[in-house]
C-alpha positions in Angstrom: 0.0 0.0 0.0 1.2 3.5 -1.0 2.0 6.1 1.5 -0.7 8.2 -0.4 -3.0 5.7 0.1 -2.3 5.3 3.4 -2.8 8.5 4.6 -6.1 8.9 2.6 -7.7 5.6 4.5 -6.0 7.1 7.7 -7.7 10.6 6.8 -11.1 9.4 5.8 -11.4 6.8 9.1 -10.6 10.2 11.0 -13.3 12.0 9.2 -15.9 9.7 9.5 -15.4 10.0 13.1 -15.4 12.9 13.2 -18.7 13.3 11.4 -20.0 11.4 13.7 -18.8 12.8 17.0 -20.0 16.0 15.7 -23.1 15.0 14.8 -23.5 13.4 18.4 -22.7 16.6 19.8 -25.1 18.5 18.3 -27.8 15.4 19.5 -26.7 16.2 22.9 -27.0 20.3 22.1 -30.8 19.8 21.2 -31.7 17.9 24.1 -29.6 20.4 26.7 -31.7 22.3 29.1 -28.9 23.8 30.9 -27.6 26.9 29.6 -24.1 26.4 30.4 -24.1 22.8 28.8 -25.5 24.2 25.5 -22.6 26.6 25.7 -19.7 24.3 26.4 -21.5 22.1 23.5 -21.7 24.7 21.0 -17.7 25.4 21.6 -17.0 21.8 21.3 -18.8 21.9 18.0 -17.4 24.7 16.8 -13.8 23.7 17.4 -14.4 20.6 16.0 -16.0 21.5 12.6 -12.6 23.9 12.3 -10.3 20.9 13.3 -12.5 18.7 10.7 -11.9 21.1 8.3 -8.3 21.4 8.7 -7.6 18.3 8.4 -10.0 17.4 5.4 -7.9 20.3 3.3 -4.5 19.6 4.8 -4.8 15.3 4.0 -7.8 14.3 2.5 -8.4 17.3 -0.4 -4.4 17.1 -1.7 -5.4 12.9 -1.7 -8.4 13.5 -4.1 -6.8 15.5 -6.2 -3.9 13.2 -6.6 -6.7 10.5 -7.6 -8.3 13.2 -10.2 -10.9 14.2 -8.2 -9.9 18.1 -8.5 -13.5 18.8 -9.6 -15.0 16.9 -5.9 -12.6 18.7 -4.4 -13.6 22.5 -5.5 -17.4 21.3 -4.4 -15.6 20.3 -0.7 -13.6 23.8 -0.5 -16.9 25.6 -1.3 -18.9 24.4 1.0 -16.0 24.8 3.6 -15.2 28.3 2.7 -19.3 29.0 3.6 -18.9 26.6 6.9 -15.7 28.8 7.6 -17.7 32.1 7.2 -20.3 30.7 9.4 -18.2 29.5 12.2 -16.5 32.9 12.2 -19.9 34.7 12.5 -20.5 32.3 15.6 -17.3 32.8 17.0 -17.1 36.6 17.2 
């Protein structure tokens, strides 16, 4: 197995789980009746969707496009540039 290929599987297990922690996390946010949970939630969601999207464009992305998927890829960085701009506005 390549080293690229390595790091992509390595990349997209870490994704997945990250998908699904955030997810979770949000699950927990809806349910939360205490304000200060809700907060402390929210942060961990936050930092997490920026940590997610790191490490999507730092390993994942420059793996796609290696496999030809350049035009995937500028569809990912979209919709990360608008979850970028969102976070910001949430983080101010």
């Amino acid at each position: 197995i390549s080293l690229l290929a390595y790091s992509y599987m390595n990349a997209h297990d870490l994704i997945k789980k990250q998908h699904q922690e955030v997810a979770d996390a949000y699950a927990s946010f809806k349910t939360a009746t205490d304000d200060d949970r809700k907060e402390d939630l929210a942060k961990k969601i936050l930092t997490d969707l920026t940590v997610h999207a790191a490490i999507e464009e730092e390993l994942y992305y420059p793996a796609l496009e290696d496999a030809g998927e350049e035009e995937m890829v500028e569809d990912f960085k979209k919709d990360h540039n608008e979850m970028k701009l969102q976070v910001a506005a949430l983080t101010v």
